[in-house]
MOPAC internal coordinates of N, CA, C and O (Angstrom, degrees):
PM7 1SCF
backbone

  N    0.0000 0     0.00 0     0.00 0    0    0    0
  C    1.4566 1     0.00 0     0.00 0    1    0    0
  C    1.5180 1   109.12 1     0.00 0    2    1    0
  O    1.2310 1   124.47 1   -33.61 1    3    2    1
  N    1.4749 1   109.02 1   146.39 1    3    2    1
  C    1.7509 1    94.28 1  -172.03 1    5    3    2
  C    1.4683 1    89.07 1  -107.26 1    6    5    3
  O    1.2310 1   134.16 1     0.15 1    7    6    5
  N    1.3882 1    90.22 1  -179.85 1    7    6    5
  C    1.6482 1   113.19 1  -162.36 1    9    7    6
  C    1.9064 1    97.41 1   -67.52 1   10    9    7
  O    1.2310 1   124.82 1   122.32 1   11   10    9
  N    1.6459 1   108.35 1   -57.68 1   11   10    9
  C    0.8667 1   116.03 1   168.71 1   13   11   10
  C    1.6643 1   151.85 1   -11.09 1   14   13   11
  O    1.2310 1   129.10 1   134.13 1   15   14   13
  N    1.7803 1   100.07 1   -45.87 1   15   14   13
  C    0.9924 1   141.76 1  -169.57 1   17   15   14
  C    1.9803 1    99.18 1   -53.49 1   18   17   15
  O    1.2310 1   131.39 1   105.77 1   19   18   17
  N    1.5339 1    95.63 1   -74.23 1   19   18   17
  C    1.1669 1   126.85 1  -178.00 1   21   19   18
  C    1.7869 1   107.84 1   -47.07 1   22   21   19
  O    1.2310 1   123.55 1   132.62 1   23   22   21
  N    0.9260 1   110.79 1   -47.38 1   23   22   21
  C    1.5282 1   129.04 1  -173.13 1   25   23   22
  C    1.3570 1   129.80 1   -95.92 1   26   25   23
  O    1.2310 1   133.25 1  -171.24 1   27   26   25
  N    1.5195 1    91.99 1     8.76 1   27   26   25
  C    1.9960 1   122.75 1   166.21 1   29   27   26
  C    1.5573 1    87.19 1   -91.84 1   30   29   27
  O    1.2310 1   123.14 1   125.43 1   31   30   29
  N    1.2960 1   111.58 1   -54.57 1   31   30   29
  C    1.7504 1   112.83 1  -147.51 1   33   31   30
  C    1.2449 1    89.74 1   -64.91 1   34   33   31
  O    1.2310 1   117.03 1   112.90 1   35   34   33
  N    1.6479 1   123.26 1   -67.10 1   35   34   33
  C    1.0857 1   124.87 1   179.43 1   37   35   34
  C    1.9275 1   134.23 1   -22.58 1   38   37   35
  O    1.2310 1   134.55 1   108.92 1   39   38   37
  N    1.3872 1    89.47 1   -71.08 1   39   38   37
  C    2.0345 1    90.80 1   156.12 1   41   39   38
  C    1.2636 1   107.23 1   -41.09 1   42   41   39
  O    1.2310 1   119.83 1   114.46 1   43   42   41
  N    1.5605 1   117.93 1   -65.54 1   43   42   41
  C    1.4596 1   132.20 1  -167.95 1   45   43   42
  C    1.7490 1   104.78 1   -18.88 1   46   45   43
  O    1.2310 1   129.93 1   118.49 1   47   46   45
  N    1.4548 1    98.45 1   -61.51 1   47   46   45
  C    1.8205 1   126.03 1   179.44 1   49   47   46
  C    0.7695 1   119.82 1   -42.67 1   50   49   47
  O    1.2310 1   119.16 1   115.54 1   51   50   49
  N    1.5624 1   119.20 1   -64.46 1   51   50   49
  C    1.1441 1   144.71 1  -177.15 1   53   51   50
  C    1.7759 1   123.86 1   -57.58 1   54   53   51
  O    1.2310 1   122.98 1   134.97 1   55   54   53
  N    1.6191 1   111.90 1   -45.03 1   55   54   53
  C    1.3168 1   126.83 1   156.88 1   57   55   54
  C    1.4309 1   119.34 1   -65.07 1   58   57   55
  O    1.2310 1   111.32 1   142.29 1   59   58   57
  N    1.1841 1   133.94 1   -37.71 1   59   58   57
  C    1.3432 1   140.03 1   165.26 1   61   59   58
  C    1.3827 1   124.10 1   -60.62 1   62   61   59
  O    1.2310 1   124.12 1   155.42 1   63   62   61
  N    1.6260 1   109.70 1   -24.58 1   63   62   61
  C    1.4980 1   106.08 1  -164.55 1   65   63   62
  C    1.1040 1    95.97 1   -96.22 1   66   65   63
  O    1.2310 1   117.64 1   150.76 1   67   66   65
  N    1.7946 1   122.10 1   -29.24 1   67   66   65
  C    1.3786 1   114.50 1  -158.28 1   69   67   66
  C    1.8403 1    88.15 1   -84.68 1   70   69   67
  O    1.2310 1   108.29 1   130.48 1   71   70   69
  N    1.0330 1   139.49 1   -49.52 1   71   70   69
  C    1.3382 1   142.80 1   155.02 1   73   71   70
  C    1.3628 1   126.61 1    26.53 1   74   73   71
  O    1.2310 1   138.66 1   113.98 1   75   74   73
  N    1.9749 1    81.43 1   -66.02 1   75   74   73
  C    1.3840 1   119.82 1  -159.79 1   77   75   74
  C    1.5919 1    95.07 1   -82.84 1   78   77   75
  O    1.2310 1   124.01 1   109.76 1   79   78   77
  N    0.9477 1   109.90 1   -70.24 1   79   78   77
  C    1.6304 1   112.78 1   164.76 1   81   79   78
  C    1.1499 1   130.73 1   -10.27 1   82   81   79
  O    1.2310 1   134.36 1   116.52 1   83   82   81
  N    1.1214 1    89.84 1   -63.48 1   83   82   81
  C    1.8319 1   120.60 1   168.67 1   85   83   82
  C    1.9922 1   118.62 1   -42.27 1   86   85   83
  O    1.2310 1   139.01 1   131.92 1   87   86   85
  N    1.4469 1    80.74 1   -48.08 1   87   86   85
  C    1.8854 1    93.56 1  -178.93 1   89   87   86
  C    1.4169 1   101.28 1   -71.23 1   90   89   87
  O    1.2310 1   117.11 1   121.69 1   91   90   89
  N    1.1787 1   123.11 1   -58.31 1   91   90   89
  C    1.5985 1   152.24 1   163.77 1   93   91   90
  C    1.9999 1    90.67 1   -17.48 1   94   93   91
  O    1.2310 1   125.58 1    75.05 1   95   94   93
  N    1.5488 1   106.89 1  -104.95 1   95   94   93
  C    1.5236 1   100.62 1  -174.17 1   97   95   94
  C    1.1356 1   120.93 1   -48.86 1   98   97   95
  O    1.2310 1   110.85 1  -170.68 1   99   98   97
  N    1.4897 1   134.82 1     9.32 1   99   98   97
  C    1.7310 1   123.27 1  -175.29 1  101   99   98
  C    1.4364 1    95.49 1  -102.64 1  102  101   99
  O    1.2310 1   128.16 1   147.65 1  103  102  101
  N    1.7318 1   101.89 1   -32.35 1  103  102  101
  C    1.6293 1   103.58 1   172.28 1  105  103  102
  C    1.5971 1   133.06 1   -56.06 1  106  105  103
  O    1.2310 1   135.34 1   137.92 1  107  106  105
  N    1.3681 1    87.91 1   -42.08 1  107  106  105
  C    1.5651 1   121.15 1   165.95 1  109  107  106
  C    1.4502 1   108.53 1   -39.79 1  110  109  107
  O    1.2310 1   126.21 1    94.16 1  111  110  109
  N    1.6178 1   105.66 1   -85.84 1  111  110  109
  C    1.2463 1   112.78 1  -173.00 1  113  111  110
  C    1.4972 1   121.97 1   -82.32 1  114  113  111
  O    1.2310 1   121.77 1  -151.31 1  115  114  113
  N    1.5141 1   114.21 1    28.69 1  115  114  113
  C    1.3865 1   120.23 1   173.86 1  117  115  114
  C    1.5075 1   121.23 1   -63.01 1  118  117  115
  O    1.2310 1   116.79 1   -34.47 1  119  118  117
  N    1.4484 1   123.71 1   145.53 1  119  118  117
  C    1.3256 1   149.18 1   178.13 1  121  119  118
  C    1.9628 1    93.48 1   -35.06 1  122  121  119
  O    1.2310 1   133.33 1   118.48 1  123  122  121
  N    1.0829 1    91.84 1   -61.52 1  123  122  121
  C    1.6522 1    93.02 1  -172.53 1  125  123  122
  C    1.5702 1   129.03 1   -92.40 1  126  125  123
  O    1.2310 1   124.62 1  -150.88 1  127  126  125
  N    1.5168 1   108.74 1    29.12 1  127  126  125
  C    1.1727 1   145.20 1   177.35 1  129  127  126
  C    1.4975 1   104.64 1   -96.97 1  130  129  127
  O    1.2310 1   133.34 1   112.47 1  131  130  129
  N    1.6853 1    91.83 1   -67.53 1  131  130  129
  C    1.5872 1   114.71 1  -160.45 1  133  131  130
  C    1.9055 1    91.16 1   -70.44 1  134  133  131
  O    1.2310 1   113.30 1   146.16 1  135  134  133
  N    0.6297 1   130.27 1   -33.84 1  135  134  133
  C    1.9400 1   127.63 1  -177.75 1  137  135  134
  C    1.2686 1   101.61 1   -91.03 1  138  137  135
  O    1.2310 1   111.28 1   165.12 1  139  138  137
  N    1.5535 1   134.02 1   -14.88 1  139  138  137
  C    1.4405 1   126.77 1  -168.06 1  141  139  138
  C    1.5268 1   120.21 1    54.53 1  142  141  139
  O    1.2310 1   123.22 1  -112.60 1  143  142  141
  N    1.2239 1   111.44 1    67.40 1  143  142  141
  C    1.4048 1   115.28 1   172.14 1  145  143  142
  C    2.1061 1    88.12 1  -147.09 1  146  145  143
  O    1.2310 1   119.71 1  -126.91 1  147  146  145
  N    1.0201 1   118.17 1    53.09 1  147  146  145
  C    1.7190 1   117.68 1   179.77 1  149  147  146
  C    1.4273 1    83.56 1  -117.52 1  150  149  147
  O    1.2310 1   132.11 1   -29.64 1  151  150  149
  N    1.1481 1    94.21 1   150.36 1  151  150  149
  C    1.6143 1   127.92 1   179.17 1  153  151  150
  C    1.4884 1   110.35 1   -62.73 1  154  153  151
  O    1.2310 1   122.08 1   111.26 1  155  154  153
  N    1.5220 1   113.63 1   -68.74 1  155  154  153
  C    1.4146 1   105.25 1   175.77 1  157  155  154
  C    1.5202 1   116.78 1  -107.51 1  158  157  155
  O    1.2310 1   117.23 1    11.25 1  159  158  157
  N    1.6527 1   122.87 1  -168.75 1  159  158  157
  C    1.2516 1   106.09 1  -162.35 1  161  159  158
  C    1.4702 1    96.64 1   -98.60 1  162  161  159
  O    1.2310 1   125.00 1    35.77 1  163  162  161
  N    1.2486 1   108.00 1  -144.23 1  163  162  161
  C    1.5300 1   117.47 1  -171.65 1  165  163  162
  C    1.4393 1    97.38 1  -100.43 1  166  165  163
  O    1.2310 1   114.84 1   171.91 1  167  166  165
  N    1.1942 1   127.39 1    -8.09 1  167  166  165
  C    1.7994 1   127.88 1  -164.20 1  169  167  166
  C    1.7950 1    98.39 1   -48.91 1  170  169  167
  O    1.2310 1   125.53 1   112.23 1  171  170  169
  N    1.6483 1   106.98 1   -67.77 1  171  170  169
  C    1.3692 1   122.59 1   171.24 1  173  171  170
  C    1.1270 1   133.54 1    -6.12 1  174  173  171
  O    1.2310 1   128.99 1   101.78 1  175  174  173
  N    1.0945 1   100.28 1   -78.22 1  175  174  173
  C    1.8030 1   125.17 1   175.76 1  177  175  174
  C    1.7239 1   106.64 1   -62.14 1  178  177  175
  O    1.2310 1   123.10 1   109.21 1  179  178  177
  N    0.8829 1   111.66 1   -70.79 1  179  178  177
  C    1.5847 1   138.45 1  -175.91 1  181  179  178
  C    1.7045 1    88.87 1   -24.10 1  182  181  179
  O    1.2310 1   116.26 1   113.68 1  183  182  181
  N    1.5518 1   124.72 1   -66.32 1  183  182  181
  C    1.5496 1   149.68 1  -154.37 1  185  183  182
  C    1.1068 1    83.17 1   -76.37 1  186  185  183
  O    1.2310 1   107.64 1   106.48 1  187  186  185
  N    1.4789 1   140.67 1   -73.52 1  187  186  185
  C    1.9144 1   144.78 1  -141.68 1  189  187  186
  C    1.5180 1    90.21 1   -66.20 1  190  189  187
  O    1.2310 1   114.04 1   132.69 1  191  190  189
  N    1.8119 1   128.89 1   -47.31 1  191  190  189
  C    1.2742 1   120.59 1  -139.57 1  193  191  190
  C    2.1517 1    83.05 1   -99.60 1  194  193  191
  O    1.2310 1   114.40 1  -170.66 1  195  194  193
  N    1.1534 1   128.21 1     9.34 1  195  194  193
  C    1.5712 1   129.53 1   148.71 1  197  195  194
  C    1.3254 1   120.68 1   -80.88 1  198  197  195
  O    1.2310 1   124.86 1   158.35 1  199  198  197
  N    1.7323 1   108.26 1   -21.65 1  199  198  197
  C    1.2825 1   120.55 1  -178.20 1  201  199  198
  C    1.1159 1   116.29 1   -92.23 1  202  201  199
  O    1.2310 1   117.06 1   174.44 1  203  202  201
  N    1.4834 1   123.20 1    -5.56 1  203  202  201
  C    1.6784 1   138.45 1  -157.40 1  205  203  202
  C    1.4936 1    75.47 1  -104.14 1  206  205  203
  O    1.2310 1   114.35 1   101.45 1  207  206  205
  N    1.2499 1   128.30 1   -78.55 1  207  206  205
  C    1.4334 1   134.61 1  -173.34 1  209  207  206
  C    1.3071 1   117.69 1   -11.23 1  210  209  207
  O    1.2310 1   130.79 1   108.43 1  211  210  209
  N    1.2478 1    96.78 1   -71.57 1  211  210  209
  C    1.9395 1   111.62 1  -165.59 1  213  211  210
  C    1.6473 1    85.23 1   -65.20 1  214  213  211
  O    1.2310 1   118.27 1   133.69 1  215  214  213
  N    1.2553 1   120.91 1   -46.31 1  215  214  213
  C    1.6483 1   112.02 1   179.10 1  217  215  214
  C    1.7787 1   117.47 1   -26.64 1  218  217  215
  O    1.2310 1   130.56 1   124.30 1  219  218  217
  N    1.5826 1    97.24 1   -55.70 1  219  218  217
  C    1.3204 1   115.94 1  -153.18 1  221  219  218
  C    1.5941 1    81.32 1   -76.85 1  222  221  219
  O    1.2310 1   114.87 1   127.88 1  223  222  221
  N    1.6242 1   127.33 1   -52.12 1  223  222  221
  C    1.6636 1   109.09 1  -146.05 1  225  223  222
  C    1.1283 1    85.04 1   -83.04 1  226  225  223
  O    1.2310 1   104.71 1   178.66 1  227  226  225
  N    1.4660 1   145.85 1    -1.34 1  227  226  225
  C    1.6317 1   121.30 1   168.16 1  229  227  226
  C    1.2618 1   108.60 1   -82.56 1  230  229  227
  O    1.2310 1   119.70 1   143.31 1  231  230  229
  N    1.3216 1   118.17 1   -36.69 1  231  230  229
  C    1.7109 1   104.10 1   165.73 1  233  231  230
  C    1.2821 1   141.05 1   -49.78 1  234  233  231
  O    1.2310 1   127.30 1   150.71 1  235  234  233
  N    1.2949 1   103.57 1   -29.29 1  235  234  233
  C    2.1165 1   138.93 1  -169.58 1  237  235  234
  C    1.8633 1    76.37 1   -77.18 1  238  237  235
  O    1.2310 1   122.08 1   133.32 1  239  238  237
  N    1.1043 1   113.63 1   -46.68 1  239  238  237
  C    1.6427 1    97.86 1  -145.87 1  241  239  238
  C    1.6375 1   117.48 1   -87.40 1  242  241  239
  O    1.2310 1   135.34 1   157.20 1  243  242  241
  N    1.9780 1    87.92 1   -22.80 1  243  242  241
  C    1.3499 1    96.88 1   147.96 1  245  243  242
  C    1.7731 1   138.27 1   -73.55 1  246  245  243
  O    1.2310 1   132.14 1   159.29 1  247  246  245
  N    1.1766 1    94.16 1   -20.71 1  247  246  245
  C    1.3859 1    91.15 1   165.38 1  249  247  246
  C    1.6310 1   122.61 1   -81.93 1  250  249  247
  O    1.2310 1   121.83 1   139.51 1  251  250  249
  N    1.3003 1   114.10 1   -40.49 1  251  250  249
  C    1.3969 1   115.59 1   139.95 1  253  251  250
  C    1.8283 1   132.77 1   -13.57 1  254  253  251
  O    1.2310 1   131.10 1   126.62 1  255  254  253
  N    1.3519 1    96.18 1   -53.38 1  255  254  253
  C    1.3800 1   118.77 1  -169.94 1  257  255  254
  C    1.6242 1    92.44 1   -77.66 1  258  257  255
  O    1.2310 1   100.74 1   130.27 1  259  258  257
  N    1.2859 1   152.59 1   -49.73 1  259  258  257
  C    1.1477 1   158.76 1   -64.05 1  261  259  258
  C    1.6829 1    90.92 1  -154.18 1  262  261  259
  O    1.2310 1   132.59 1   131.16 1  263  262  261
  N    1.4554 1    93.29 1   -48.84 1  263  262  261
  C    1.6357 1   121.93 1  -168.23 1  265  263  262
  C    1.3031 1    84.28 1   -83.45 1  266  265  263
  O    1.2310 1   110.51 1    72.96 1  267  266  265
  N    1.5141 1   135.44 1  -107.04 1  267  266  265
  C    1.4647 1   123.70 1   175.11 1  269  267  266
  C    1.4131 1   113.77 1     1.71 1  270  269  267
  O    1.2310 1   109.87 1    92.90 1  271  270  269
  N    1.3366 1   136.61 1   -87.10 1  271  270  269
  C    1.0595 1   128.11 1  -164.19 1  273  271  270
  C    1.9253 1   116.23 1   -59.56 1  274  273  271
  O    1.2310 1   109.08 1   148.80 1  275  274  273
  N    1.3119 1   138.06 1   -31.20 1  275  274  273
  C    1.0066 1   124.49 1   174.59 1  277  275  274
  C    1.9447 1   113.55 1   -84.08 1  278  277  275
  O    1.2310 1   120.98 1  -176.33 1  279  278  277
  N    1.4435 1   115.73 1     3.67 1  279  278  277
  C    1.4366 1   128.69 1   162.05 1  281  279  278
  C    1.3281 1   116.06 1   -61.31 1  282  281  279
  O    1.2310 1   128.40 1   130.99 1  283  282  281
  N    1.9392 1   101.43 1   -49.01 1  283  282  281
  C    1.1864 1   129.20 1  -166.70 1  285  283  282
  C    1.7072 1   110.65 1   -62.73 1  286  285  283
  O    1.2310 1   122.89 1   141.31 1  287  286  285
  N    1.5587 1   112.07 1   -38.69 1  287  286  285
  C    1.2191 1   119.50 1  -169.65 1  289  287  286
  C    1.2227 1    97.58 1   -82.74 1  290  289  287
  O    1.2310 1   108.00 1   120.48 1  291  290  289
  N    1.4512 1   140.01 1   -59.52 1  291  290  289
  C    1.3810 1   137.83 1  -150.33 1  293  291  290
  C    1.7390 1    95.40 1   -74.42 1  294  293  291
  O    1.2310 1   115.56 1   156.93 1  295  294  293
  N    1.3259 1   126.04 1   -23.07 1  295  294  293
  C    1.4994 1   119.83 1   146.30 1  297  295  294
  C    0.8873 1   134.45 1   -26.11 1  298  297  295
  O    1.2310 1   132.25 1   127.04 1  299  298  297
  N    1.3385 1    93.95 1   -52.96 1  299  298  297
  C    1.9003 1   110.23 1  -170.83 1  301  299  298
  C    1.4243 1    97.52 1   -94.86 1  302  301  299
  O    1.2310 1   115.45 1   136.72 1  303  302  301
  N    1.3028 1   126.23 1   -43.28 1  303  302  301
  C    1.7853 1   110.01 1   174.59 1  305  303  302
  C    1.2100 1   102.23 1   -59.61 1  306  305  303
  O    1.2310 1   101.14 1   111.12 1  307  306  305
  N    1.2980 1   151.92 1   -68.88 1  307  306  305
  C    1.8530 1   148.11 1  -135.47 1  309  307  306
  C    1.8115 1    84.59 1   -84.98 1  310  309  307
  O    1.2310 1   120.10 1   180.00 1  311  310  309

């Protein structure tokens, strides 16, 4: 398995969650939010952009993990 592999997915995560987030607060702070005439409430967004989060710090932690482990090897090679 290459090192790589792990550290595609990881960005992968990381770009997606913040993304998601992204859709999340524009929803939030939308025109028809802020006047109260939006369709649904804020419950939605509020929940997805907690869900974007843990997205992102499991990615962070995999890259973390990622970094550790190729430290670990060049340990053991030198």
């Amino acid at each position: 398995m290459s090192i790589i592999q792990p550290l595609n997915s990881a960005a992968t995560g990381i770009i997606r969650g913040l993304e998601g987030m992204k859709r999340n607060a524009a929803e939030i702070a939308s025109a028809d939010q802020m006047n109260g005439t939006a369709n649904k409430d804020l419950t939605t967004p509020l929940v997805e952009i907690k869900h974007h989060q843990f997205q992102v710090e499991a990615a962070a932690k995999m890259v973390k993990t990622t970094d550790e482990m190729i430290g670990s090897l060049i340990d053991v090679i030198a």
